[in-house]
C-alpha positions, 0 to 999 in steps of 0.5 A, a space after each residue: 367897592 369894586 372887585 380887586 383882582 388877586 393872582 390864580 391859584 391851582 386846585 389840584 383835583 382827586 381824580 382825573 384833573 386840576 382845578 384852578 380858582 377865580 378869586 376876588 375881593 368882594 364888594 359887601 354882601 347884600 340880602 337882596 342880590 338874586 342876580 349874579 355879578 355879569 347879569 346872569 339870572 338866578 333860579 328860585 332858593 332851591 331845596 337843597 339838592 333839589 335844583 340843576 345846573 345847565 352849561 350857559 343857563 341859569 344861576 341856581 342861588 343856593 340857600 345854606 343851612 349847613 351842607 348842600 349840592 347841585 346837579 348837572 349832566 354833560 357830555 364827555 370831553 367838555 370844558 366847564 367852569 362852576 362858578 359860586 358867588 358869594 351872596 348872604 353867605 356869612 364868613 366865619 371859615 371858609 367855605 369847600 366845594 367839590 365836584 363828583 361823579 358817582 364816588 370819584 372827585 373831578 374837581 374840588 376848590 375853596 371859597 376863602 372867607 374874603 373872597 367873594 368868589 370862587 371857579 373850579 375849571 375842570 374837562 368832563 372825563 366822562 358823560 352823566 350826572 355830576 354833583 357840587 358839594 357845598 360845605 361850609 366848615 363853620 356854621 356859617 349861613 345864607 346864599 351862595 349863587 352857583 352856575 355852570 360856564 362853558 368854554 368859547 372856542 376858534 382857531 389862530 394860525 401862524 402869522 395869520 389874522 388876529 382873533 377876537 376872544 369874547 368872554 361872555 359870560 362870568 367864569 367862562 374861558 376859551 380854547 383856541 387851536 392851531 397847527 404847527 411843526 416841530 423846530 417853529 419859533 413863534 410868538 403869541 401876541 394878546 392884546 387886551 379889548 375890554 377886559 378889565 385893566 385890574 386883573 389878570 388874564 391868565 395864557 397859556 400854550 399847550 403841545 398836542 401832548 398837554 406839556 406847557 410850551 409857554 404861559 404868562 398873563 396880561 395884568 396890570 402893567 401893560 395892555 398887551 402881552 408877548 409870549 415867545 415859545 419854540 415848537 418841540 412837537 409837531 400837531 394841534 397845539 392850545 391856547 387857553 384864555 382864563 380870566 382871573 376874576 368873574 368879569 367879562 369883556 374881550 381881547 385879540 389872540 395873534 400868532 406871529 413867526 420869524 424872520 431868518 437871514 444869513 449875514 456875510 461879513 462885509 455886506 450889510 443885510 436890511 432886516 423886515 420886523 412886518 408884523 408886532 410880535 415877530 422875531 428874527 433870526 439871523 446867522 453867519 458862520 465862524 472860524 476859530 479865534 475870527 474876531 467880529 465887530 457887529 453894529 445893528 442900527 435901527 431904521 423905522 424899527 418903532 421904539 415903544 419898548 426895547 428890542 433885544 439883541 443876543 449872539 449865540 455860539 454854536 451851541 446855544 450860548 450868549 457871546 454878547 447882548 445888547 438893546 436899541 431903544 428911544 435914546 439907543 439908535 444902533 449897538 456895536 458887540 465885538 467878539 471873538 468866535 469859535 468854529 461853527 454857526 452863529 446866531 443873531 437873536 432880535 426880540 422886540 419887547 413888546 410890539 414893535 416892528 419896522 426896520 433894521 441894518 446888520 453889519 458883520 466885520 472881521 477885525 484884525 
């Protein structure tokens, strides 16, 4: 039976840092399996204690007889994954693990006993010598594989090329880069290569002071995902790429802006969606009590999915809202506005692009 992908789950660690899990259901066990899942080799049955781990080496398959521990050194600042894989283990509890270094928990996890494994993501506070702690609750018995992953890396750019996210190795994540300025409106665009259709790929965008400006997954549902977020602080923000299970495969990272215009009553405006992903905003101004009639038709504007559109108040609030889809071509919203600046949100769904036309009248 073949690994069926379960939602993450988060570890929060004792010091420092959270862990987050890599769960799956496990195909059974089997004794002679000295080769982790994704082909990494495994080192000998070490003497408890005795063997090391190195980021990107080896497996070092772990034979319990109750508690055991390995060892790694790393610099400061690094992203890693542990990463332990049920072998012979037996599953009468579950199974916790634990990285130190010194006395201080870095990171910690569990291995459920119907998961077949279990990753601990945590960042090195510090250079030296770590330990994982492997602890059986129960009197269980037999061979759990560890290893150590580090992270892929590059960068996007707004409304730049497309980048290729390889994860090459079981439990690895990757960390992309850019640069953007407070007040941008943008869109990160995945799609999915050939990482697995039955499991989640978790994303996640960060600001340059760690906040969460949006996160999301691709799963089952779609082979692409759509992520908008607006910028709330200017510098170097992150996107994290963490698969939910231990496989590997490939998936493109995009980041995609806006379009702006300003809408004259009276005189349609033509709209360009040229890149999968982007969103336009488009705003017109208002007197008190004005009465408007807005038609939006769609011109090559693709319809794999809906695209929506709102009108917003001044102050933030949605007047009206539709959708043009396969069997809607246009849409007609009338309102009436208060004094102040209007604006039209149009969000393609999914990745759809082309044209539109915008149509402002007032009305009696």
């Amino acid at each position: 039976m073949h690994s069926v992908a379960l939602r993450r789950r988060r570890w929060t660690g004792a010091a420092l840092v959270a862990a987050s899990l890599t769960l799956a259901f496990p195909a059974a066990a089997s004794p002679a399996a000295a080769v982790s899942a994704g082909g990494l080799p495994a080192a000998a049955v070490p003497v408890m204690g005795g063997d090391r781990l190195t980021v990107g080496g080896p497996g070092v398959l772990v034979d319990l007889k109750g508690a055991g521990s390995v060892t790694f050194d790393v610099s400061a600042g690094r992203r890693l994954t542990v990463l332990a894989q049920r072998r012979t283990l037996t599953a009468a509890d579950n199974t916790d693990l634990v990285i130190r270094r010194g006395g201080t928990r870095v990171a910690e996890g569990t291995l459920i006993t119907t998961w077949s494994s279990v990753s601990l993501d945590f960042t090195a506070p510090a250079a030296g010598t770590y330990t994982v702690d492997i602890r059986p609750r129960a009197a269980d018995r037999g061979t759990v594989l560890l290893s150590l992953a580090g992270a892929a890396t590059g960068s996007l750019s707004p409304r730049g090329p497309a980048h290729l996210v390889t994860i090459a190795r079981p439990g690895e994540r990757a960390f992309l880069t850019f640069a953007a300025t407070s007040g941008q409106r943008l869109t990160l665009v995945a799609r999915r290569g050939t990482i697995s259709q039955d499991e989640y790929t978790n994303l996640e965008v960060r600001g340059p002071s760690g906040g969460v400006a949006t996160a999301g997954a691709v799963g089952y549902e779609a082979d692409h995902r759509t992520l908008d977020f607006d910028v709330t602080e200017t510098g170097t923000h992150t996107v994290e790429v963490n698969p939910d299970t231990d496989r590997t495969g490939t998936l493109t990272l995009q980041l995609a802006g806006t379009v702006t215009a300003r809408l004259t009553p009276g005189r349609p405006t033509s709209l360009r969606l040229a890149q999968a992903g982007e969103r336009a905003f488009v705003t017109f101004t208002a007197a008190e009590s004005e009465q408007f009639r807005l038609t939006i038709r769609r011109g090559t504007l693709t319809t794999a999915e809906p695209t929506r559109l709102r009108v917003r108040t001044p102050i933030g609030l949605d007047v009206v809202h539709a959708e043009l889809n396969a069997t809607r071509p246009s849409a007609v919203l009338a309102f009436s506005a208060s004094a102040g600046t209007y604006t039209v949100e149009i969000d393609p769904d999914g990745l759809d692009a082309g044209t539109l036309t915008l149509d402002l009248r007032k009305t009696p």
